[in-house]
C-alpha positions in Angstrom: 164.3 93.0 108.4 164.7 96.4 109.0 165.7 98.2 106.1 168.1 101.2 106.3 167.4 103.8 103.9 169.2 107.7 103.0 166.9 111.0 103.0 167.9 114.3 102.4 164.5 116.0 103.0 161.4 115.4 105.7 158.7 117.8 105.6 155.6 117.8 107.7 152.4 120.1 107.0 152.8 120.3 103.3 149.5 120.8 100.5 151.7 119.7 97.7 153.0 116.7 96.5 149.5 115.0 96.1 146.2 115.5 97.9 145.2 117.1 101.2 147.8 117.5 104.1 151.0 115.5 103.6 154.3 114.2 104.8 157.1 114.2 101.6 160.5 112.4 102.4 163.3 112.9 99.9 165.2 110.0 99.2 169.2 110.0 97.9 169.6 108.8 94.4 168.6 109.5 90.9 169.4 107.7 87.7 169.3 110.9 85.8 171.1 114.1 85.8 168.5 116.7 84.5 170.8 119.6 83.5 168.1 122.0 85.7 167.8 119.5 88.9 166.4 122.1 91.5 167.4 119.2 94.1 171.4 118.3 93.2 171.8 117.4 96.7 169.2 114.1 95.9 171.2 113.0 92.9 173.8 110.3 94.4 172.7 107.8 96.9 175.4 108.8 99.7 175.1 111.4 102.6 177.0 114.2 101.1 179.0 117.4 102.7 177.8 121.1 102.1 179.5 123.2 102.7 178.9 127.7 102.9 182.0 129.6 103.2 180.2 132.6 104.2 179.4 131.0 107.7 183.5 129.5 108.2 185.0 131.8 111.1 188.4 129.9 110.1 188.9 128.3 113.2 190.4 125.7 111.1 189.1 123.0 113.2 187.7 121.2 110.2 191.4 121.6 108.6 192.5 119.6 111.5 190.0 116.5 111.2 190.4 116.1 107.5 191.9 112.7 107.1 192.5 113.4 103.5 193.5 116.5 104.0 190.8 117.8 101.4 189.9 121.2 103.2 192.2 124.1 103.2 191.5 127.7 104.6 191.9 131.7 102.6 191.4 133.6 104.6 191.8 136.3 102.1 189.6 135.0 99.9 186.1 136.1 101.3 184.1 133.9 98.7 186.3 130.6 99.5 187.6 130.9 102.7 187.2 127.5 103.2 187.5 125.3 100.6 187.1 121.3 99.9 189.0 119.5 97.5 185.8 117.3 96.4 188.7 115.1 94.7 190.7 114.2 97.9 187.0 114.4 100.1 185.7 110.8 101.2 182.1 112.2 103.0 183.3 110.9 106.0 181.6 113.8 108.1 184.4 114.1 110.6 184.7 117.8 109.7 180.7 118.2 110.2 181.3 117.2 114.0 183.8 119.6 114.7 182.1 122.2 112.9 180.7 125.1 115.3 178.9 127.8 112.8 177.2 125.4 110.5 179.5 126.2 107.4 180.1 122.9 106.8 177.4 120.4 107.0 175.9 117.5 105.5 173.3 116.6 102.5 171.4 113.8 103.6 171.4 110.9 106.5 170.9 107.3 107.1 167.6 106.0 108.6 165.1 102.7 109.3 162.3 102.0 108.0 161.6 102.0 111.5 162.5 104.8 112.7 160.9 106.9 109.6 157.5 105.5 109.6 157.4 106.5 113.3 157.8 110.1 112.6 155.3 110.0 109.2 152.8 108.2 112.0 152.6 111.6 113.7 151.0 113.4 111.0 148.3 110.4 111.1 145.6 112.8 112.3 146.1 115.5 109.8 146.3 112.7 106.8 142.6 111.3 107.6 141.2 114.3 108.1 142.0 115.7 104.7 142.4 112.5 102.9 146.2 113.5 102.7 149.0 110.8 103.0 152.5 110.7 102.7 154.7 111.1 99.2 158.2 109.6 98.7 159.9 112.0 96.2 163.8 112.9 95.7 165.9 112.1 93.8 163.8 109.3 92.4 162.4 106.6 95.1 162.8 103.5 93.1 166.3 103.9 93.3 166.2 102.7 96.6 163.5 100.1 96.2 163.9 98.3 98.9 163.8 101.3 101.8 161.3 102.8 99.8 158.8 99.5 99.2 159.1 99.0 103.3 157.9 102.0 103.7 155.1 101.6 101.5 154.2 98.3 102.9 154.4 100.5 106.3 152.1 102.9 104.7 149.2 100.1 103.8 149.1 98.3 107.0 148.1 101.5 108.9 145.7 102.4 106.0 148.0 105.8 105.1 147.7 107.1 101.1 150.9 106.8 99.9 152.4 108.8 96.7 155.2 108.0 94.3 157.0 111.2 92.8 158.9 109.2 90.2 161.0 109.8 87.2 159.2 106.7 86.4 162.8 105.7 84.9 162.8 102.0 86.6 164.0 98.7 85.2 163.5 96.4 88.1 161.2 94.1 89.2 160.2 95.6 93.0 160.5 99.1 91.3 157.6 98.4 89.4 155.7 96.9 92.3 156.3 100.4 93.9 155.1 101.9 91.1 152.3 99.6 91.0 151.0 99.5 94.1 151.7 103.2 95.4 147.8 104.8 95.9 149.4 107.7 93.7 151.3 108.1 91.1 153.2 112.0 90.5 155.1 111.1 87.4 157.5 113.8 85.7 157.6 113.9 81.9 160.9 115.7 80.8 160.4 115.2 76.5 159.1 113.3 74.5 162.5 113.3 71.7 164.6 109.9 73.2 168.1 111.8 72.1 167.0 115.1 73.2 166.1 114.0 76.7 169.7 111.8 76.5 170.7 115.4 76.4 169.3 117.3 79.0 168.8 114.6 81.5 171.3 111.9 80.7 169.0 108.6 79.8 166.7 108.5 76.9 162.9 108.6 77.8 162.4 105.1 76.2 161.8 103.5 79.6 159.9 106.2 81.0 157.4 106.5 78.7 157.0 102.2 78.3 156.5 102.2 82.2 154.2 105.4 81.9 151.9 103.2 79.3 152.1 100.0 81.7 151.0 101.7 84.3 148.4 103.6 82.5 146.3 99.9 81.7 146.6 99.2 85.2 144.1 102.5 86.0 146.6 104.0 88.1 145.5 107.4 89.2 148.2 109.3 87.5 149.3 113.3 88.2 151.9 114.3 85.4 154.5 116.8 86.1 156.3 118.2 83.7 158.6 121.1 84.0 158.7 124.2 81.4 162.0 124.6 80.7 163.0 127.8 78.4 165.4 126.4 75.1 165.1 123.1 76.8 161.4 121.3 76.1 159.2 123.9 75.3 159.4 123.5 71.5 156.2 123.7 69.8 157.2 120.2 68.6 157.4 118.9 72.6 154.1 120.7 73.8 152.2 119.1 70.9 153.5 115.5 71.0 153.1 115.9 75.2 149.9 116.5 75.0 148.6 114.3 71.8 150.2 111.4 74.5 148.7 112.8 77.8 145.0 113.1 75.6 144.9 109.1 74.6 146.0 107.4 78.4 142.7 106.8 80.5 144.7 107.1 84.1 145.9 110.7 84.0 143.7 112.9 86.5 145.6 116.2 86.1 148.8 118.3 84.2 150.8 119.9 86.3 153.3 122.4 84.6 155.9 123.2 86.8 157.6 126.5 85.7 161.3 126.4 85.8 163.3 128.3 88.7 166.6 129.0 90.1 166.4 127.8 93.8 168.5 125.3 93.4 171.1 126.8 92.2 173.5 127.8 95.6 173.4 123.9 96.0 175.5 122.9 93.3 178.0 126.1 95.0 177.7 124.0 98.1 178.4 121.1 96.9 180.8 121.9 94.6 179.8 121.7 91.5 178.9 123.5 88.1 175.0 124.8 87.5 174.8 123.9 83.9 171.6 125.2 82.7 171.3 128.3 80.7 167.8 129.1 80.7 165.5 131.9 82.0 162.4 131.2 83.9 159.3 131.4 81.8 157.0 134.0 82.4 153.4 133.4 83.1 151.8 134.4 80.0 154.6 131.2 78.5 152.7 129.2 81.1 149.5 129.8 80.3 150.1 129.8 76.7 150.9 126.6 77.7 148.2 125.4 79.8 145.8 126.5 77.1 147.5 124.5 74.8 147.4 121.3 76.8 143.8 121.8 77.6 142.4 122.0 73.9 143.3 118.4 73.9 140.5 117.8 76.9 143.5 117.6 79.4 142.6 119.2 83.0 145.8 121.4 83.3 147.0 123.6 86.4 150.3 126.1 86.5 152.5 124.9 89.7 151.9 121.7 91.5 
């Protein structure tokens, strides 16, 4: 069967994400909500609308297709002259069609398995020739487990590398098995305090760190990613227990410490709704505080990732 799969996100060409010269696809959904999420947009499973008022030429067109009647125009209002009721709106997209200037568009859009794997086939010359491959990120890729796992399976047959970059928050069965059999493994480590990370991300770390452990006695080659977050995890307490875990599992190849940024934030302005996070970015003498830190426990450690 064909599975049918949602993806906000395909880019071709990339050097991150995992080794060599890769594909990444973004899939919808995410079972946490990290109060810093850089990627809002891959946070619920559905195609979502976006909308920026700065492109609306009030043509009201949109206003017109609305069957909810959930977008209204002010024109007098340069920052939200158009506006959607995100109460009354159902995603249907109708407004997206009509839409000439772009100011309303759409997060995200239904594929197959089919008809990805053909366009991550193209990039099949640049994978072998730099022992690159293709990464499913997000969101989190075992949320959809069974789009994601096809594609996997899609990835094996032809002999492609294939990369997880998980949350590694998973309770089924299959997302496991994608975690188990993926080539690579890019898993992010928030915290290491179970009611702190209930905090800033919305599920304790319990599971995490259990399938972290599983997957470590399996010899899974293993890239952590953990974002530096200022007031959030970068506690002396959090960098120390971090890396006393990181120094004891076999499978771990490389730290990467992502620092935290702002990028994301005209998303949650787009999709209408409220950036929570408070925190500065760190600066790179934080980071490499850091990174020493992590390596004095024999870790190999690199800023950015």
């Amino acid at each position: 069967m064909n599975k049918k799969g949602v993806i906000f996100n395909f880019v071709t060409g990339s050097f991150v994400d995992g080794y060599g010269v890769r594909t990444t696809v973004f899939l919808k959904g995410c079972p946490l909500r990290c109060i810093w999420c850089c990627n809002p947009e891959g946070q619920e499973i559905h195609p979502e609308i976006k909308l920026t008022p700065s492109l609306c030429n009030l043509c009201g067109r949109c206003v017109q297709a609305c069957p909810t009647g959930a977008i209204r125009l002010n024109p007098q209002l340069e920052d939200e002259r158009c506006y959607i009721d995100r109460k009354l709106c159902t995603n249907c997209g109708k407004c997206v069609e009509l839409c000439l200037t772009g100011a309303i568009d759409v997060f995200g859009k239904y594929v197959t398995a089919d008809e990805l794997f053909s366009l991550i086939k193209k990039g099949e010359m640049y994978y072998r020739s730099s022992n690159g491959g293709v990464t499913l990120g997000g969101g989190e890729p075992t949320f959809q487990s069974d789009f994601a796992y096809a594609i996997l399976q899609k990835c094996k047959e032809n002999h492609i590398n294939i990369a997880l970059d998980t949350c590694g928050y998973t309770k089924t069965d299959l997302g496991l098995k994608l975690l188990m059999e993926a080539d690579l493994l890019l898993y992010d480590l928030k915290g290491m305090d179970p009611v702190e990370h209930f905090r800033n991300t919305g599920v304790s770390n319990e599971i995490i760190l259990s399938n972290l452990k599983k997957l470590d006695k399996m010899r899974k080659e293993i890239i952590i990613r953990m974002p530096i977050v200022p007031s959030y995890n970068d506690s002396e307490w959090n960098i120390k227990s971090t890396a006393n875990l990181l120094s004891q599992l076999k499978s771990v190849k490389r730290v990467d410490l992502l620092p935290y940024h702002e990028y994301g934030k005209i998303k949650y302005k787009q999709l209408g709704r409220e950036y929570r996070c408070q925190a500065k970015p760190p600066t790179m003498e934080q980071m490499k505080s850091i990174k020493e830190f992590f390596e004095k426990y024999g870790l190999n450690v690199q800023i950015g990732g």
